[in-house]
FIZAPA-290516 format. One line per field, with one value per residue (C-alpha): x, y, z; chain; residue number from 0; residue in one letter. Coordinates in pm, 1 decimal. Layout:
<zafis>
u (X,...) .
v (Y,...) .
w (Z,...) .
mol (A,...) .
seq (NUM,...) .
type (A,...) .
</zafis>
This chain:
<zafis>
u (-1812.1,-1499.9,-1223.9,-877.6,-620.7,-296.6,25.6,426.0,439.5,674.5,988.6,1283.2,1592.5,1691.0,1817.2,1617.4,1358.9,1007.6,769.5,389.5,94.2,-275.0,-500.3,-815.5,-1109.8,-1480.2,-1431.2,-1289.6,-964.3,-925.5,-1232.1,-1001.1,-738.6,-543.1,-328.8,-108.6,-173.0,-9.9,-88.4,170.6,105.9,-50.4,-91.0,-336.8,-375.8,-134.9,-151.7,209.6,142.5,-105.1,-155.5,-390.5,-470.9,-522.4,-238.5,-25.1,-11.9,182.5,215.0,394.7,409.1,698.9,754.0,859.3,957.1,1278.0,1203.7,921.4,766.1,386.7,353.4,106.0,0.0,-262.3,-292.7,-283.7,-522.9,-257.5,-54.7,266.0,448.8,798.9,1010.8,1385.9,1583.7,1313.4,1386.8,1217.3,971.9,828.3,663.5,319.2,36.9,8.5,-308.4,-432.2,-735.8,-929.7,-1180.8,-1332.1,-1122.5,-1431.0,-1460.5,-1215.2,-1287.5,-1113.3,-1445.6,-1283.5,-994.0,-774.3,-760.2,-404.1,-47.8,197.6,571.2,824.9,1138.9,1410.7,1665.6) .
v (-219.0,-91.2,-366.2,-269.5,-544.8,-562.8,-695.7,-771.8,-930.1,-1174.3,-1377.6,-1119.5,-1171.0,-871.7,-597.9,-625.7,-451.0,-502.6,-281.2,-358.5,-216.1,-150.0,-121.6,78.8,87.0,192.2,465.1,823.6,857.8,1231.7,1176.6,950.9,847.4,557.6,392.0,70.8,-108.3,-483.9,-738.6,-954.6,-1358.6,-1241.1,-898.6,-629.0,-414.9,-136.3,181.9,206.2,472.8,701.2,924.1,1175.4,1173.3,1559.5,1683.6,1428.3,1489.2,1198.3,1039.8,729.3,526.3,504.0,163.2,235.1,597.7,666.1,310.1,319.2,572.2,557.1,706.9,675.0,653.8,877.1,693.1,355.3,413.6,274.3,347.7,183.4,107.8,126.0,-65.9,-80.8,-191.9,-479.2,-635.5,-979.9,-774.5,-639.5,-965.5,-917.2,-954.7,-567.9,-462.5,-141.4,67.6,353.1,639.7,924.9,1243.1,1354.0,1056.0,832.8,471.4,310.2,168.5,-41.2,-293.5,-498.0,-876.5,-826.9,-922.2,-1149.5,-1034.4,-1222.8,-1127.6,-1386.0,-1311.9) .
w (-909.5,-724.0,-785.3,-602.9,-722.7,-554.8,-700.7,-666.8,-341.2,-281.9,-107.3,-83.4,149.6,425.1,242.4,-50.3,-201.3,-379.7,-529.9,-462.9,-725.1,-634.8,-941.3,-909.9,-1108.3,-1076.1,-885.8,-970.4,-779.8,-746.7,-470.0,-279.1,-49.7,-175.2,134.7,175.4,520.0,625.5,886.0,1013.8,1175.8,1497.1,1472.4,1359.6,1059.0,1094.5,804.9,617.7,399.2,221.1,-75.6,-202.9,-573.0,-591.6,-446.0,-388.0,-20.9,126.9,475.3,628.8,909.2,1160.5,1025.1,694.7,689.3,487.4,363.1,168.1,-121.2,-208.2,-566.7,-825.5,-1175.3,-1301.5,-1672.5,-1510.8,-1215.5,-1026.7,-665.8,-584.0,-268.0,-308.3,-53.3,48.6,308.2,401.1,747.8,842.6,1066.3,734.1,648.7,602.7,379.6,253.8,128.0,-69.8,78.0,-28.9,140.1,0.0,141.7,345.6,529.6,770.2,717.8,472.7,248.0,0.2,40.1,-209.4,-192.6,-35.1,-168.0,60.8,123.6,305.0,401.2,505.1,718.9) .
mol (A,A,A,A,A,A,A,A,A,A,A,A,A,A,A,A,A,A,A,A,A,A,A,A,A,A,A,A,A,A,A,A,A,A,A,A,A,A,A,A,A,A,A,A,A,A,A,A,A,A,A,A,A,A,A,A,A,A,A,A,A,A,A,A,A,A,A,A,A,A,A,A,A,A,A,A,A,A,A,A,A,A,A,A,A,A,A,A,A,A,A,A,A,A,A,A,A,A,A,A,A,A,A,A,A,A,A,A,A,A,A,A,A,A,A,A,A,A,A) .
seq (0,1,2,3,4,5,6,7,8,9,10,11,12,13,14,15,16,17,18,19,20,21,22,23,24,25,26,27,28,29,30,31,32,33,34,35,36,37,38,39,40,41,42,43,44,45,46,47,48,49,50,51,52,53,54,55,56,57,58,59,60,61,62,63,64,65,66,67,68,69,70,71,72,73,74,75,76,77,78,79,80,81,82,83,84,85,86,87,88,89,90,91,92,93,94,95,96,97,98,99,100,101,102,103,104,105,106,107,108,109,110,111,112,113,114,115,116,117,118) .
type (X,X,X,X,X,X,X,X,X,X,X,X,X,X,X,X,X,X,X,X,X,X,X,X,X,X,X,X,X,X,X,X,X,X,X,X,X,X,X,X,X,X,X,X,X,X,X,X,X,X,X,X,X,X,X,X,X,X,X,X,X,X,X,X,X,X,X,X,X,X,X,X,X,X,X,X,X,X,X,X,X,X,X,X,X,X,X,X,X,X,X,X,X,X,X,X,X,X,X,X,X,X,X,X,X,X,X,X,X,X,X,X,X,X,X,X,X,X,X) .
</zafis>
């Protein structure tokens, strides 16, 4: 059973900074994608960032770029967002998503992890 469990969401003030953890299990990760997307009130789904576990090959949104670092951690089965510089527009519930490399759809989606930012 493929569990994806986000964590470290929160209230943080402009400025600030937070940094969000997905943990994986029941699948092998080196056969995956492992990406951070958010939805704001309103709004769609929009990708933020993305990493492959062999590799490492990294990619970002607009968004975030220069503000944000997706990294990972191969012992804890783990990827992180890390986020600086959050602006109000940030808020969002972010959510971690994962897809085999062959394939496009993300299949598997965390719970999701709520982060406000107050202005």
């Amino acid at each position: 059973q493929v569990q994806l469990v986000e964590s470290g969401g929160g209230l943080v003030q402009a400025g600030g900074s937070l940094r969000l953890s997905c943990a994986a299990s029941g699948l092998t990760l080196s056969n995956y994608v492992m990406a951070w997307f958010r939805q704001a009130p309103g709004k769609g789904r929009e990708f933020v960032a993305g990493l492959t576990w062999i590799g490492s090959h990294t990619s970002y949104a607009d968004s975030l770029k220069g503000r944000s670092t997706i990294s990972r951690d191969n012992a804890k089965n783990t990827v992180y967002l890390e986020m600086i510089s959050l602006k109000a527009e940030d808020t969002a519930v972010y959510y971690c998503a994962v897809r085999l490399v062959t394939m496009s759809d993300y299949k598997y989606w965390g719970q999701g992890t709520q982060v406000t930012v107050s202005s």
